[in-house]
Backbone bond lengths (Angstrom), bond angles and torsions (degrees), N, CA, C in turn:
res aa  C-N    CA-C-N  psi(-1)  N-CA   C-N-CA  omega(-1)  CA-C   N-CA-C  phi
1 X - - - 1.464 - - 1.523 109.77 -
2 X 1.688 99.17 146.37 1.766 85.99 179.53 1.732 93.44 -126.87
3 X 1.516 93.84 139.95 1.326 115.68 -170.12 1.940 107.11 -89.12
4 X 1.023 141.73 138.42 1.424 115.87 165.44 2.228 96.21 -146.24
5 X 1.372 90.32 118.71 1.775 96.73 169.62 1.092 114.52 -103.77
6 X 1.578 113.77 159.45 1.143 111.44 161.62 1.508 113.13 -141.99
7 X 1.271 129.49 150.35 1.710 138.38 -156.05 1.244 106.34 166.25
8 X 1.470 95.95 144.48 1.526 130.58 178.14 1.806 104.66 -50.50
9 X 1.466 104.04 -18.52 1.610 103.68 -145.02 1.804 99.89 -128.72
10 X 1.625 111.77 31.12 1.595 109.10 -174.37 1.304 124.26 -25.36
11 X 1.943 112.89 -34.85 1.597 105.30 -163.40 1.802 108.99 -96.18
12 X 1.854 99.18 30.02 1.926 102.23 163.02 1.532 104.81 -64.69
13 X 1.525 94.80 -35.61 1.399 112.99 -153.46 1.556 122.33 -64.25
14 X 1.300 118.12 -4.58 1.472 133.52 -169.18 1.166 115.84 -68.56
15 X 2.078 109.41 -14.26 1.723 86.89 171.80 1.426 101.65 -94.96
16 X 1.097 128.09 49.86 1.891 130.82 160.93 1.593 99.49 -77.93
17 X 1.471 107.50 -25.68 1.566 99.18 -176.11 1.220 130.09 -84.64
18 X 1.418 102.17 -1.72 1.497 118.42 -179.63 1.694 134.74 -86.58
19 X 0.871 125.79 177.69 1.327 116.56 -167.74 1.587 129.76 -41.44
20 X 1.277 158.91 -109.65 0.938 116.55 -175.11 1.634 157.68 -3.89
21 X 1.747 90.24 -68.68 1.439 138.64 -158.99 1.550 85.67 -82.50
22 X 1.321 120.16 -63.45 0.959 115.20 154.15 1.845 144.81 -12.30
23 X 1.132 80.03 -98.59 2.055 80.59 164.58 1.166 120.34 -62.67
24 X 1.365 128.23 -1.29 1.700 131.66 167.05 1.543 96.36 -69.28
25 X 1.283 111.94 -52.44 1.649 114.22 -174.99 1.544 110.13 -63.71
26 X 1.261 113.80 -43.51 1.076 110.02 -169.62 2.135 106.96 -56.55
27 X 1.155 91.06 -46.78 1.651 98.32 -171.62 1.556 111.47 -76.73
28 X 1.289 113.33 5.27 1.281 122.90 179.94 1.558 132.97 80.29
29 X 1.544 99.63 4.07 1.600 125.35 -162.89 1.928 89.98 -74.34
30 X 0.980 107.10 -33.30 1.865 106.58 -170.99 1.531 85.79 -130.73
31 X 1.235 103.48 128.22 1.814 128.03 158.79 1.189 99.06 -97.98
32 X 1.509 142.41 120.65 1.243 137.99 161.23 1.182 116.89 -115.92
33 X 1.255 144.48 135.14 1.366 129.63 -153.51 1.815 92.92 -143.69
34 X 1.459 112.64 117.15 1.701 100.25 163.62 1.276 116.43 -123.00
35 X 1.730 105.35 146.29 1.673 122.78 175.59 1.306 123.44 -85.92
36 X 1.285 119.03 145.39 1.602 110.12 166.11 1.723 110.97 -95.73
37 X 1.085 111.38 98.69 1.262 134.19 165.30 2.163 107.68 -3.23
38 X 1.295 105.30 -66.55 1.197 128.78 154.95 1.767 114.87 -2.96
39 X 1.445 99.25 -86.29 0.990 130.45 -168.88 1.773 104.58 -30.87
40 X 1.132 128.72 -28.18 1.558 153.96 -169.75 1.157 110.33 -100.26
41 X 1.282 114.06 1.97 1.861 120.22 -173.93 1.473 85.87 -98.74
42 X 1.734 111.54 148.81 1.602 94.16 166.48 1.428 113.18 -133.92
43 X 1.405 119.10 11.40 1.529 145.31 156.05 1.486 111.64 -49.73
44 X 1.545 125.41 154.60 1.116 140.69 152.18 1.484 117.61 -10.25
45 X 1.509 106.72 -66.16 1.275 128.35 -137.95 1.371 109.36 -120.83
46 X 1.830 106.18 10.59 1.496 118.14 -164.92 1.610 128.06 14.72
47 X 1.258 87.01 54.70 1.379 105.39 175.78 1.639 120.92 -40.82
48 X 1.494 146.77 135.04 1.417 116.85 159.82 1.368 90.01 -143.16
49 X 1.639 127.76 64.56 1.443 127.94 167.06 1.361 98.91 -171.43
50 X 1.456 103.79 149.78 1.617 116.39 -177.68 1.643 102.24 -133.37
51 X 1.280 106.77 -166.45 1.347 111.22 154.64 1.022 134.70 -132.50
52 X 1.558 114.36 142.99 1.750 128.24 -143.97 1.788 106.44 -70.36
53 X 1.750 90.49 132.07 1.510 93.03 153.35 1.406 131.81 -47.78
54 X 1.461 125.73 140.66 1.298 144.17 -176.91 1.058 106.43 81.77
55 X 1.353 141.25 21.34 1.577 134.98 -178.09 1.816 119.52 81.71
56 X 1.147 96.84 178.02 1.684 88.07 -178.60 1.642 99.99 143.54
57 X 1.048 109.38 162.60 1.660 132.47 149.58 1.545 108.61 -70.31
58 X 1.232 119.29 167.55 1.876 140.86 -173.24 1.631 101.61 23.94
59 X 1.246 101.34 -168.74 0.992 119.20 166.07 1.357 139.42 -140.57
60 X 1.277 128.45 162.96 1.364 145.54 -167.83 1.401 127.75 -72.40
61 X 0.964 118.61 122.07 1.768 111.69 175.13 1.510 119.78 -60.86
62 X 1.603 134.66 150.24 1.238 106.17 -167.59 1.564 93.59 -120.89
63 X 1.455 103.11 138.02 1.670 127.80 165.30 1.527 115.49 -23.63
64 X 1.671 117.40 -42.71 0.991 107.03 -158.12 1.831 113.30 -78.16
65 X 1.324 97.98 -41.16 1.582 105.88 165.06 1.597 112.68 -73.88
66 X 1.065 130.94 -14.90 1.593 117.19 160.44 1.435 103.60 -71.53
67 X 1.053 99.58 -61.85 1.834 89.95 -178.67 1.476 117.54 -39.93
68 X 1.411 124.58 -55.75 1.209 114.39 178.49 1.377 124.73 -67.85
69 X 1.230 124.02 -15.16 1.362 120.58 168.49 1.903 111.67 -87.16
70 X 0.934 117.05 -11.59 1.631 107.56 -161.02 2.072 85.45 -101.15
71 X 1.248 101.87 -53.90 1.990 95.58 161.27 1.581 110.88 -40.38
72 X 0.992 97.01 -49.64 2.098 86.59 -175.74 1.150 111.15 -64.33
73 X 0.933 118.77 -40.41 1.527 134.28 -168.39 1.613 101.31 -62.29
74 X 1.142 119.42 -63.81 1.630 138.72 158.80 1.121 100.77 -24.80
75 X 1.314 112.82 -75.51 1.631 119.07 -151.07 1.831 109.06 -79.88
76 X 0.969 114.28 8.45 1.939 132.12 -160.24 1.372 84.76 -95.26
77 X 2.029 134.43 -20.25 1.252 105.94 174.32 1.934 87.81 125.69
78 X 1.114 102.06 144.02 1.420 123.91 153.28 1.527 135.74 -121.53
79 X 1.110 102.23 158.07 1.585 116.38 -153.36 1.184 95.45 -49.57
80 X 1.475 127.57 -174.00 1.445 137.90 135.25 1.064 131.21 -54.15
81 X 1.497 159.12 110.19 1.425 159.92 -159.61 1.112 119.43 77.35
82 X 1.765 131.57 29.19 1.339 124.27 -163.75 1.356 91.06 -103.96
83 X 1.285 124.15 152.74 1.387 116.32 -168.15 1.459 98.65 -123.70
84 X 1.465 135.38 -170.65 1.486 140.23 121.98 2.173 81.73 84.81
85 X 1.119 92.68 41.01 1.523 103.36 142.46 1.879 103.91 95.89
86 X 1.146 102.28 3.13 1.348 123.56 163.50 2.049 110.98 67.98
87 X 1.361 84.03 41.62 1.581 106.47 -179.04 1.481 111.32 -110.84
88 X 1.694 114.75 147.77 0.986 125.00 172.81 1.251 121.57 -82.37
89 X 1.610 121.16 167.48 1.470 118.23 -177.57 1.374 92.97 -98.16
90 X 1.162 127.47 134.63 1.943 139.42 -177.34 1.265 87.54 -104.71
91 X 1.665 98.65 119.44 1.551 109.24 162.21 1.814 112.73 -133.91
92 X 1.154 103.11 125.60 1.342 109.78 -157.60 2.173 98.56 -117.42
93 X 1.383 97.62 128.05 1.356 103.26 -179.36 1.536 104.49 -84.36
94 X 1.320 101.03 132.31 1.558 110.14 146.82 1.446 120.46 -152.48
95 X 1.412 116.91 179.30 1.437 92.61 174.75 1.372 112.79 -111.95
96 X 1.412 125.46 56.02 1.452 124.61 166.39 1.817 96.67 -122.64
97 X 1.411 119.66 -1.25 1.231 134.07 170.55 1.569 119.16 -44.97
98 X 1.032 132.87 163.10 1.577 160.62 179.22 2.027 90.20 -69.48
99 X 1.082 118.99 123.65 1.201 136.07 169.34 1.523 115.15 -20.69
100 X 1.370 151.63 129.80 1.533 132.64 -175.00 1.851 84.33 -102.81
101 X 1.488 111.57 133.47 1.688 126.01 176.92 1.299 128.52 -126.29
102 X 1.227 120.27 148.25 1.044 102.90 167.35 1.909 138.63 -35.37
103 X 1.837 75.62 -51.31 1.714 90.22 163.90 1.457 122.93 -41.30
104 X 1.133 90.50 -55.41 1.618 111.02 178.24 1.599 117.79 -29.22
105 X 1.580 84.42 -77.35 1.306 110.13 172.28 1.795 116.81 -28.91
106 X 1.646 120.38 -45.15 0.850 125.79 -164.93 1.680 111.05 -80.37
107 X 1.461 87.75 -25.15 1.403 95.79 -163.02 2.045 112.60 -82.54
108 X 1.216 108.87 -15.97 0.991 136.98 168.27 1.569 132.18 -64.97
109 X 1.654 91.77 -50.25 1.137 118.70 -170.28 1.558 100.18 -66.17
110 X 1.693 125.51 -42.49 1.372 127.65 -176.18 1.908 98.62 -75.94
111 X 1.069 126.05 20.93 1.352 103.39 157.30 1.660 117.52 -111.46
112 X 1.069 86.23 163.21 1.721 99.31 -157.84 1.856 109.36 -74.69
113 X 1.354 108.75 -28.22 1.551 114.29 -172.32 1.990 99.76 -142.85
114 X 0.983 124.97 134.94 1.340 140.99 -175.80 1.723 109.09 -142.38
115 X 1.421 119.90 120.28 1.216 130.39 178.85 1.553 111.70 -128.00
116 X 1.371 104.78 117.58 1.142 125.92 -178.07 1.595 133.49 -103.73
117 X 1.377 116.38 119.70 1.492 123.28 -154.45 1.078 93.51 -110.28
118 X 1.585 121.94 118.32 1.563 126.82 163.78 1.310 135.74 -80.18
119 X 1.070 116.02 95.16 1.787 107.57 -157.97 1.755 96.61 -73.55
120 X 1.557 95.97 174.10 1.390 109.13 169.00 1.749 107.44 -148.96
121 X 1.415 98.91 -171.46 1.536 99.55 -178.63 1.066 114.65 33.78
122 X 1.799 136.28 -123.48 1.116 127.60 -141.96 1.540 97.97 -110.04
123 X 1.489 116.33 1.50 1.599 119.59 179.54 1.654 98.46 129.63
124 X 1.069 115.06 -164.27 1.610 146.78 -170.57 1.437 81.39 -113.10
125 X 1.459 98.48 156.38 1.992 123.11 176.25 1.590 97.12 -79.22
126 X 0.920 131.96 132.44 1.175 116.81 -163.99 1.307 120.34 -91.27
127 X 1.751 101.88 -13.77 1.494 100.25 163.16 1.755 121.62 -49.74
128 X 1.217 112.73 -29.23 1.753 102.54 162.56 1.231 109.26 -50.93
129 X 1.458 143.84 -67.60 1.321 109.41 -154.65 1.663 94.23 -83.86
130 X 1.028 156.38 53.30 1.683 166.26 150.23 1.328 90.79 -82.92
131 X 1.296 109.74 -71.47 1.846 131.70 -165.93 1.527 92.95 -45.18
132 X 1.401 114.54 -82.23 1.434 105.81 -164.83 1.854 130.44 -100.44
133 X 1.760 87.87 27.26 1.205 85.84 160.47 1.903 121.03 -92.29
134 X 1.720 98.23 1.86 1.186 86.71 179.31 1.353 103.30 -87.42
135 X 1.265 136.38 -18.51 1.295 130.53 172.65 1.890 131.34 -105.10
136 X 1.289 118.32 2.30 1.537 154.14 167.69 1.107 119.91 -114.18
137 X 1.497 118.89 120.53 1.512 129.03 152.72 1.874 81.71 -37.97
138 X 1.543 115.13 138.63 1.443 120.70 143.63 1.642 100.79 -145.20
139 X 1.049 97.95 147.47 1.480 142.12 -175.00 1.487 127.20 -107.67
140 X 1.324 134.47 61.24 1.622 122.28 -179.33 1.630 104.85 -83.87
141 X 1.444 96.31 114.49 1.753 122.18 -169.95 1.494 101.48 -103.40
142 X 1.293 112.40 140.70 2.231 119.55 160.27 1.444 87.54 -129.48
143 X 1.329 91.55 130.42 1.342 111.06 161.60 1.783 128.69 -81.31
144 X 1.940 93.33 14.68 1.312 85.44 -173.36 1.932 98.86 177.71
145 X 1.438 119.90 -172.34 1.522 96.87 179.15 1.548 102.32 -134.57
146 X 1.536 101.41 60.40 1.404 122.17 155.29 1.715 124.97 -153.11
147 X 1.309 112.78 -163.44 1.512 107.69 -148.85 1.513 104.77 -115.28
148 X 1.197 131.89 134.41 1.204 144.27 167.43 1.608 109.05 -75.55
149 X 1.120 119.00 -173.33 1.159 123.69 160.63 1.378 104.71 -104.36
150 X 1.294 133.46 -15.51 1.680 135.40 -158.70 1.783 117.18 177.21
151 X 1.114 141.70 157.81 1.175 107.64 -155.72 2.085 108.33 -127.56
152 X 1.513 85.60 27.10 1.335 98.62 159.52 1.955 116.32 -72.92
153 X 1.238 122.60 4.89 1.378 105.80 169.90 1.811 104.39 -99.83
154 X 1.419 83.89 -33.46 1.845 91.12 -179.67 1.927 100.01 -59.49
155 X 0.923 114.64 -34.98 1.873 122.43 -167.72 1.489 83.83 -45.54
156 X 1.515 103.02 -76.11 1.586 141.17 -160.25 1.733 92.83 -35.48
157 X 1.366 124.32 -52.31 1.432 129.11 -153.10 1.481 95.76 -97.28
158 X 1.275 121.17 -17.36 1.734 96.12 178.83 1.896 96.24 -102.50
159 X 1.731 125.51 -18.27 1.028 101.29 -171.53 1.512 121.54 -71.01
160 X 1.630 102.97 -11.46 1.357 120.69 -179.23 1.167 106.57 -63.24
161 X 1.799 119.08 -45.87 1.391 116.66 -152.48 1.674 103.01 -80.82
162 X 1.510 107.98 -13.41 1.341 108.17 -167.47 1.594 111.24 -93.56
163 X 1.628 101.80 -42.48 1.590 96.82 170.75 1.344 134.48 -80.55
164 X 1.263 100.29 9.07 1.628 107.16 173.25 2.155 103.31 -90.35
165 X 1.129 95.20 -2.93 1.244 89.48 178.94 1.690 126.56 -120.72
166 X 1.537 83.14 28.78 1.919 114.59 -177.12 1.413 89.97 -94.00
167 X 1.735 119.42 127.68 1.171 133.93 139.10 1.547 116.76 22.66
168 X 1.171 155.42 92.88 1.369 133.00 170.58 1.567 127.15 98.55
169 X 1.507 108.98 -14.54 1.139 123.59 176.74 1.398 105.55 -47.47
170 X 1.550 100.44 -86.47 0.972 139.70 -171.77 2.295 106.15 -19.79
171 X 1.108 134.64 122.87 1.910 87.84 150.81 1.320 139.54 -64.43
172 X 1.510 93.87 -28.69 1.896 108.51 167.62 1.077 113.13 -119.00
173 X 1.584 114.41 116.39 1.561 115.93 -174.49 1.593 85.81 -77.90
174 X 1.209 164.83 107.87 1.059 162.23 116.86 1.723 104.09 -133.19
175 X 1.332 102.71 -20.06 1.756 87.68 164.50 1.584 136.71 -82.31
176 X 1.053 94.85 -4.30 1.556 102.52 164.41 1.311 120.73 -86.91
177 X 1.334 126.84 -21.79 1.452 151.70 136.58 1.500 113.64 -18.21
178 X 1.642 107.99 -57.83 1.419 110.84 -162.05 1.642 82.15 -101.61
179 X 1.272 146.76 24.93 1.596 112.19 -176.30 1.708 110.58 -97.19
180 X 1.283 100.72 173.93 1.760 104.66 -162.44 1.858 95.53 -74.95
181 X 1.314 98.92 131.53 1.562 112.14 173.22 1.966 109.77 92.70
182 X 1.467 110.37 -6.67 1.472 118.77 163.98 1.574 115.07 -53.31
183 X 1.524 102.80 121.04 1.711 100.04 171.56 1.574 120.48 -47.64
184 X 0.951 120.93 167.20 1.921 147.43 -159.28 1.315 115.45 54.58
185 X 1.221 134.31 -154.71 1.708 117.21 -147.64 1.101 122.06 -95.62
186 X 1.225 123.45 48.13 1.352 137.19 142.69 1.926 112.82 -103.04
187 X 1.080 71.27 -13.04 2.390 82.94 -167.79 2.251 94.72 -36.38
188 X 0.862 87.40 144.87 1.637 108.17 172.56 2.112 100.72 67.02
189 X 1.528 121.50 9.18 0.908 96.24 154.74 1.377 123.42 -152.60
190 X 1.347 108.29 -178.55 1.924 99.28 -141.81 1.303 113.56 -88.44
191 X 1.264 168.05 -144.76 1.514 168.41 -132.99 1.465 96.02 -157.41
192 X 1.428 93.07 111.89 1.754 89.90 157.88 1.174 124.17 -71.69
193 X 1.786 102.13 -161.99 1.577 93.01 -174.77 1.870 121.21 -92.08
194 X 1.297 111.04 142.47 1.648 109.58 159.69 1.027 134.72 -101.89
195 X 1.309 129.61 163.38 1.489 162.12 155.54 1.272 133.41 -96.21
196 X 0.968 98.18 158.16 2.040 111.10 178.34 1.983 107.05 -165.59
197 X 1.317 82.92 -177.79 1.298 85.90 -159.55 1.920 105.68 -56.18
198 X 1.738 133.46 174.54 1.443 101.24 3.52 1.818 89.79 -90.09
199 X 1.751 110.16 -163.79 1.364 98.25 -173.05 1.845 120.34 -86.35
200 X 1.382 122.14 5.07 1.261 155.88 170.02 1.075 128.54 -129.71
201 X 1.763 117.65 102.18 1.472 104.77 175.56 1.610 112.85 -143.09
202 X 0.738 87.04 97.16 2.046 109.13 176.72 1.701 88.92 96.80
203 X 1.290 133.95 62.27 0.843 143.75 156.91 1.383 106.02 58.30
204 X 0.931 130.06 38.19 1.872 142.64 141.31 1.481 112.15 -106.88
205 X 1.439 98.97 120.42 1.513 107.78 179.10 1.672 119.11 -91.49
206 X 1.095 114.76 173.13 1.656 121.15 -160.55 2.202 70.20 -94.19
207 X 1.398 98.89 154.10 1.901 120.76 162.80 1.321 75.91 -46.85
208 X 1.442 117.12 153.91 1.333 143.53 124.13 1.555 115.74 -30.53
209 X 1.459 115.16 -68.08 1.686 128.54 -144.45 2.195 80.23 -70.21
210 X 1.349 105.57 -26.11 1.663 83.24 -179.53 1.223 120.90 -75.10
211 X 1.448 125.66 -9.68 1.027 126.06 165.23 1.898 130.27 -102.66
212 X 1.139 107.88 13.25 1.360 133.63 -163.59 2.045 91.85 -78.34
213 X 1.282 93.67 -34.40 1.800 87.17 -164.67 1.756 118.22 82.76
214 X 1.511 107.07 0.10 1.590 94.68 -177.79 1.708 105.69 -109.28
215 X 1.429 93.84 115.72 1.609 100.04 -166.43 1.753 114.16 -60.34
216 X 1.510 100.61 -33.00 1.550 81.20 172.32 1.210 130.82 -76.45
217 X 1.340 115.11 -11.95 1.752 110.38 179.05 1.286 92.81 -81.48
218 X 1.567 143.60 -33.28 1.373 126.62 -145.42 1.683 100.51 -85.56
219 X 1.547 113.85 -26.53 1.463 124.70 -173.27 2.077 85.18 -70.37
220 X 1.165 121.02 -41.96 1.493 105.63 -150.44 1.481 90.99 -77.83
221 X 1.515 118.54 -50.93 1.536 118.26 172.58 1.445 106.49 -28.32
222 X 1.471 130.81 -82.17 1.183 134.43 157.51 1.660 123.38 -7.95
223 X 1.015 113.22 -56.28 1.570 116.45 160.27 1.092 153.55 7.64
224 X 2.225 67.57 -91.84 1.571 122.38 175.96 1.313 106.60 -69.76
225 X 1.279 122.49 -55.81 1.342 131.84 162.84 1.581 134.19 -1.73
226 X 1.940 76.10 -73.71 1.387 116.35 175.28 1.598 111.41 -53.04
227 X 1.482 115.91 -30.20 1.654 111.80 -176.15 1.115 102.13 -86.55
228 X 1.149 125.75 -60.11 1.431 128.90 167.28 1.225 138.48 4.80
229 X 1.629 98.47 -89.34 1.626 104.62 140.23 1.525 144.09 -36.61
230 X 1.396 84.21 -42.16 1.785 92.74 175.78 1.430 99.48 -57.77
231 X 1.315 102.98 -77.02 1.580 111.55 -155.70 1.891 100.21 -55.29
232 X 0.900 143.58 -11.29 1.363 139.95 -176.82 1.391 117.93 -98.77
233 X 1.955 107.19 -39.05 1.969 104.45 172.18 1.393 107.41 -103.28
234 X 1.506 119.39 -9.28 1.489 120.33 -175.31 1.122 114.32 -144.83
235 X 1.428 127.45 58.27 1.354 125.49 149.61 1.495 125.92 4.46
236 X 1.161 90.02 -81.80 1.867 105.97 -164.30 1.329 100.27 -74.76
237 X 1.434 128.63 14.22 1.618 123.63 161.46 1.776 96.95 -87.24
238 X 1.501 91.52 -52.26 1.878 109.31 -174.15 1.658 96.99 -36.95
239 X 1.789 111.02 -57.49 1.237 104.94 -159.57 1.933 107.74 -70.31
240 X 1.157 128.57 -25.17 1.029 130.25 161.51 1.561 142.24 -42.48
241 X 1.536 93.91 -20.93 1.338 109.98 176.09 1.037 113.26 -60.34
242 X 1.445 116.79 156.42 1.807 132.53 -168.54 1.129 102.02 -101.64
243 X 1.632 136.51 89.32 1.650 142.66 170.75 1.909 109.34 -26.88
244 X 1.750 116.37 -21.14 0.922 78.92 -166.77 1.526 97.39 -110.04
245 X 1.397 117.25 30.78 1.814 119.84 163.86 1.442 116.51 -90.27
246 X 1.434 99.07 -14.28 1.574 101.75 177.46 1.486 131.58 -66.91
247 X 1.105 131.22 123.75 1.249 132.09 177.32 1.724 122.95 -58.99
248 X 1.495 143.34 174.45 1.254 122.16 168.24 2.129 100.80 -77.32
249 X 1.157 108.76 -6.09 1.691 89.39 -174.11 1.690 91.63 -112.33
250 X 1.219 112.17 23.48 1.539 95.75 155.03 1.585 111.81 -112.39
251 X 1.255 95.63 -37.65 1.805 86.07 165.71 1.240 117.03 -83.82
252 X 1.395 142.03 7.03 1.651 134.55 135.01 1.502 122.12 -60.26
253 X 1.315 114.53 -17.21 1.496 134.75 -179.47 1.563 105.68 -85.97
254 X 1.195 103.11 -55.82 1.668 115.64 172.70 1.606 103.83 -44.47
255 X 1.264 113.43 -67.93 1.563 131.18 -152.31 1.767 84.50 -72.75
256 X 1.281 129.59 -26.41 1.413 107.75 -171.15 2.267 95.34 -89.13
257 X 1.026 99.10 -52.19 1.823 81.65 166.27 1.289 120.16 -68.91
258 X 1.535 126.88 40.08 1.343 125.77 -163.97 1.611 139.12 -0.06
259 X 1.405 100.76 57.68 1.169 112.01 159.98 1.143 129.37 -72.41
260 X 1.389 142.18 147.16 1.214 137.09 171.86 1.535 113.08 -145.89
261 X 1.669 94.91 135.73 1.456 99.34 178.04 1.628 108.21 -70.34
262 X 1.522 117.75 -174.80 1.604 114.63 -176.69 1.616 90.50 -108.81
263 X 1.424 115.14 174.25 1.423 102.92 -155.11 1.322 102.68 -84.93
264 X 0.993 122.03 -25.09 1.639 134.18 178.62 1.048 123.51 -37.82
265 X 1.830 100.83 -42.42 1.435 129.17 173.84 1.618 115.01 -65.44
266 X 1.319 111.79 -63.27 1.232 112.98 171.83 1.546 124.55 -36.72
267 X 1.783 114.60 -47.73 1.382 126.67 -150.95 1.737 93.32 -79.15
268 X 1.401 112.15 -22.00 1.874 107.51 168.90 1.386 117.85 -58.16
């Protein structure tokens, strides 16, 4: 996959070199490439913000230097295997954006080239993504339902979530399998808790059933776990659940932390 950013602020970007994200680049599995925003300014003072029509507080990034940097960027060449006109998908963080998900994550992760626009101040003019949404998949993603100062930390947190789920990353592709919000029957709930050795430490012991060796109780422990948590840090995942994936000992589990579906839910 080839990664390409662009921001006022290239040296956020330095933990790309680090472990994971890191040795993906190194082995060539992730090309990540970042711009200085700047560089496309052609003023004194490389200006790339004004201030917004109709009044307001801060200010605005201006179109004309996004445009010229996200065309170069384009025109600098595409990867090997990019198909369907040899364009990237532009995904631009903000937080009035489309939810950032696990799903997401996955869905992302299978494209071949991803270009990422870092807004600042009061956002990008928004006629950029107008401009190239007629010719770009674009995407304005929040990773959450508050405010950054700029959206190089959001970059940082979804490129993680996405390149850890490239081919080889991983050491065990089966842990992305088990992570909280991964499709099949765990989907909508979050990771309980783990352990490792030793089996006592400051006088808290590891569960028993994890050390029992019998894989089906340890998957159901796991589960159980799994609701647990849900229903106690994430409700509105709990309430999301599909009544008809439930087992009879997960809704005896439910009914003993008194959860309850709404009846609506049930009658599906």
């Amino acid at each position: 996959m080839r990664l390409d950013i662009i921001s006022i602020f290239p040296e956020y970007f330095a933990p790309l070199d680090v472990s994971l994200i890191g040795k993906a680049r190194e082995r060539g599995t992730l090309d990540a490439r970042v711009h200085q925003l700047r560089d496309w300014a052609h003023d004194v003072h490389k200006t790339v913000d004004d201030t917004p029509y109709g009044g307001g507080p801060g200010m605005v990034m201006k179109p004309e230097v996004w445009g010229e940097a996200i065309d170069a960027v384009i025109e600098g060449g595409s990867p090997t295997g990019v198909t369907g006109g040899g364009s990237p998908r532009l995904i631009v963080p903000t937080p009035s954006g489309r939810p950032f998900t696990q799903e997401l994550a996955q869905e992302l992760a299978a494209e071949p080239w991803l270009l990422f626009a870092c807004g600042r101040y009061e956002g990008i003019d928004s006629r950029v993504m107008a401009e190239y949404g007629t010719r770009l998949r674009v995407d304005e993603i929040s990773i959450g339902d508050y405010v950054l100062a700029g959206g190089e930390v959001a970059t940082l947190v979804m490129v993680e979530a996405i390149g850890r789920l490239l081919p080889g990353v991983l050491g065990n592709a089966h842990s992305a399998v088990d992570d909280s919000f991964a499709p099949g029957a765990m989907r909508n709930l979050v990771e309980g808790p783990v352990f490792t050795k030793p089996p006592v430490w400051r006088g808290h012991e590891v569960p028993p059933v994890l050390l029992s060796g019998h894989h089906g109780k340890v998957a159901r422990w796991r589960r159980d776990e799994a609701l647990r948590r849900t229903v106690a840090n994430r409700p509105e995942l709990a309430a999301a659940l599909d009544p008809e994936t439930l087992d009879k000992h997960d809704r005896r589990l439910l009914e003993e932390l008194s959860f309850r579906f709404q009846p609506e839910d049930m009658a599906n």
